[in-house]
N, C-alpha and C positions, 0 to 999 in steps of 0.2 A: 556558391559559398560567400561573397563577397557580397551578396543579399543579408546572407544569414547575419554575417557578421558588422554589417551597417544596420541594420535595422532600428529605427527609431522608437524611442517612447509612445509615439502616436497610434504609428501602426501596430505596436507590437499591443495597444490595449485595444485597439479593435479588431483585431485576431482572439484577444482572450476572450471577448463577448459571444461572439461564435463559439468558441472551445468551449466554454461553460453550458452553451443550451446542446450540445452534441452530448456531454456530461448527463446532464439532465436526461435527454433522448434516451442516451445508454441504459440507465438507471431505469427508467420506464420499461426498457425491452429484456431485461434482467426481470424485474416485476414481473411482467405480463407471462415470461416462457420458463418461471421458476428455476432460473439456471442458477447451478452449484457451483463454484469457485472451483480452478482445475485441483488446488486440492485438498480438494473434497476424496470423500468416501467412493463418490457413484463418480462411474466413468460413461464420459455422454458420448455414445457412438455417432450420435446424430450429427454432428460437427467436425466427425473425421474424416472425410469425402478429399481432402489432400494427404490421406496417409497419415501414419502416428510417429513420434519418436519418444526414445528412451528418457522416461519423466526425468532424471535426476540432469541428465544431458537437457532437458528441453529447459529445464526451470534455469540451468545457470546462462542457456541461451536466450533466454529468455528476459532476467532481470539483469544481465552484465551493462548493457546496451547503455543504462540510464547512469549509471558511473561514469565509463568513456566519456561520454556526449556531454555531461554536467562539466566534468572538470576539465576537459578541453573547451570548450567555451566560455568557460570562468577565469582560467589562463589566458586565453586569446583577448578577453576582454580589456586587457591589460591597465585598468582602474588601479589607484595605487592602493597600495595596502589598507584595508581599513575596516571595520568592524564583520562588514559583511562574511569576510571568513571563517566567522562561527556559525552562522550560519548555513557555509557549504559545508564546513569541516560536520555539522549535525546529517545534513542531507546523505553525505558521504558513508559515513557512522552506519547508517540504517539501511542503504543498499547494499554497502559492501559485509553486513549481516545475511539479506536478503539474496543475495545474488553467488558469496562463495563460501559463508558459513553455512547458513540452514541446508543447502543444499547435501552438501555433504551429513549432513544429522542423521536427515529424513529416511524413514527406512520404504525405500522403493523399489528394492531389486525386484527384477523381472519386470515389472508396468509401466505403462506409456501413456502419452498425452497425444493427441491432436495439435497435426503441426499448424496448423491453422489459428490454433489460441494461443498459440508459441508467436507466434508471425503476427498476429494482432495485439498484442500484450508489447512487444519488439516495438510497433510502430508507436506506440500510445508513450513506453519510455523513450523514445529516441523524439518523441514529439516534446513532450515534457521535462526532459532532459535540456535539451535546448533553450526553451524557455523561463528554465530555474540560472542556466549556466549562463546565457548571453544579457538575463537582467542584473545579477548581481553581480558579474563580470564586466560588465561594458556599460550599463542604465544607470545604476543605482551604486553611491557608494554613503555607507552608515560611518557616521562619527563615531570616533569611540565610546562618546556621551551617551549613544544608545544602549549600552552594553548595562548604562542604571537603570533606562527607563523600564517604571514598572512594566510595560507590555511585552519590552525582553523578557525582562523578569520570571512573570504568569507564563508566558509562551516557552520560557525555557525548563520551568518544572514541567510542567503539564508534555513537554514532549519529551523530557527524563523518564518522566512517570510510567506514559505510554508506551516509551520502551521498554521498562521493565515489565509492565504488565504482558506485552506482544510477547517476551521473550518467554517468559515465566510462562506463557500460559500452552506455548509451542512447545518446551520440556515437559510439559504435562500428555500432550497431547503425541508425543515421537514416543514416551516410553509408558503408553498406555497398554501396550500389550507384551508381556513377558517373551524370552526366545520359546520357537514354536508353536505360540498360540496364534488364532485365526481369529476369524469374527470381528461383529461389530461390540464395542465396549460405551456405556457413559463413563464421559471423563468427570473425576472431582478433584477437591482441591484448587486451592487461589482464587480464582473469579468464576468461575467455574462454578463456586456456591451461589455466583448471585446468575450467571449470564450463561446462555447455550455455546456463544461465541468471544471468549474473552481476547481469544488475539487477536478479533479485528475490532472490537471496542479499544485493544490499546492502542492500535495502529492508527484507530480514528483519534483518540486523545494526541497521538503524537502531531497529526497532520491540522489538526485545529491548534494544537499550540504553535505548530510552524508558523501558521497563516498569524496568529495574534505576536510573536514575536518576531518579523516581517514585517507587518502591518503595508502591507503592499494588495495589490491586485496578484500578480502571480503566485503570490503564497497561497491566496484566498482560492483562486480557481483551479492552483492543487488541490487545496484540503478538499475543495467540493469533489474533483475529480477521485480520488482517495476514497472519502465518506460516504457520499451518495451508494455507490455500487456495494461497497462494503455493507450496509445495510441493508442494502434489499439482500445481498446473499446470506445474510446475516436472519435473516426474516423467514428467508426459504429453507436455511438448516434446522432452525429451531424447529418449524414444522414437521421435518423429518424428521427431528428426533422423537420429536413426540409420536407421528405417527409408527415409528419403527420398536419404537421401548413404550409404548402406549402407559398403562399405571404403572408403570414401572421406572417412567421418568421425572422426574423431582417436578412440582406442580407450583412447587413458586418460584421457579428459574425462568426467568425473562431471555427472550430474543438477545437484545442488544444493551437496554438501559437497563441498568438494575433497579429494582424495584417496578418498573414503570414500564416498559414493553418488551 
């Protein structure tokens, strides 16, 4: 612990240069084995070899980790007061959506996850958790004065935006299918008109505007860690869709960018 919490500026950005080509790595093997976001539609038996648990249980087991670990290292940092708090208090914002709202939304009764992507998903926020909480905690402290600069600024619409868009586009997607209907549905409505995957296109605008209102290294090799994956899955649903709803799915709805893939 006493690692953790001394950790220097030096080492801590030649750890993130590693972490970014593992990023990278990841993103490739996402590509290459077509894998679907755990939630997705298709549930991949092939990765449950340590047994499944209850999705709605697994997902708050799952994203809680990176709240704890952020804001006990942002504390422990003990940096005096100073701009960077808008920045946790954003961070904070959008897991503590992620980890005890959506959870509770999501209509999953009965189906399970692979504890295995529960437990890898765990280490990756408790990895990342750390490294958001102990730089802006104990590394880095923002003057108030940053709070005009335009790159606040841009980085703080742009991850406003992003949230509304994630959020917006996740209520589209919880109440896409009426009580007692089954089946697979195309979702429409909101981004949706332009994109196969609107809430991770927002989730990407949120985490590219972190990293631009930050203007740091670990904001940046979040948003990579964030974006990168999110579009290759974002890449591999579209396919789906289209393979699954064949003419039947809208012909100018893009993957990820609108208009443009």
């Amino acid at each position: 612990m006493d690692l953790l919490l001394n950790l220097d500026i030096e080492r801590l950005n030649t750890f993130l240069v590693y972490w970014l080509g593992l990023s990278v790595l990841s993103t490739l093997g996402i590509f290459l084995t077509k894998q679907l976001p755990m939630s997705s539609r298709i549930e991949n038996d092939k990765i449950a070899f340590l047994g499944t648990i209850d999705k709605k249980l697994g997902w708050i087991l799952m994203e809680i980790p990176i709240l704890i670990v952020v804001i006990y290292f942002f504390v422990v940092g003990e940096q005096p007061l100073n701009a960077s708090v808008v920045m946790i208090a954003l961070f904070v914002m959008h897991y503590f959506n992620r980890a005890i709202i959506f959870p509770q939304r999501i209509k999953v009764s009965g189906k399970r996850m692979p504890v295995v992507s529960m437990v890898s998903s765990m280490a990756f926020y408790i990895v990342n958790g750390y490294i958001i909480g102990h730089y802006f905690g104990a590394l880095k402290a923002y003057p108030i004065e940053w709070l005009y600069d335009p790159r606040f600024i841009i980085g703080f619409v742009m991850f406003i935006a992003g949230f509304i868009i994630n959020i917006q586009s996740d209520n589209i997607l919880i109440n896409l299918r009426g009580p007692g209907e089954s089946g697979y549905k195309i979702p429409h409505g909101g981004c949706f008109k332009f994109v196969s995957c609107p809430n991770y296109m927002g989730e990407m605008i949120e985490w590219i505007g972190f990293a631009i209102m930050t203007w740091c290294l670990p904001g940046a090799v979040y948003a990579a860690w964030v974006v990168l994956p999110l579009f290759a899955q974002a890449v591999g649903a579209h396919q789906w869709y289209k393979e699954k709803f064949q003419e039947e799915y809208p012909k100018e709805r893009k993957a990820i960018i609108p208009y443009l893939y």
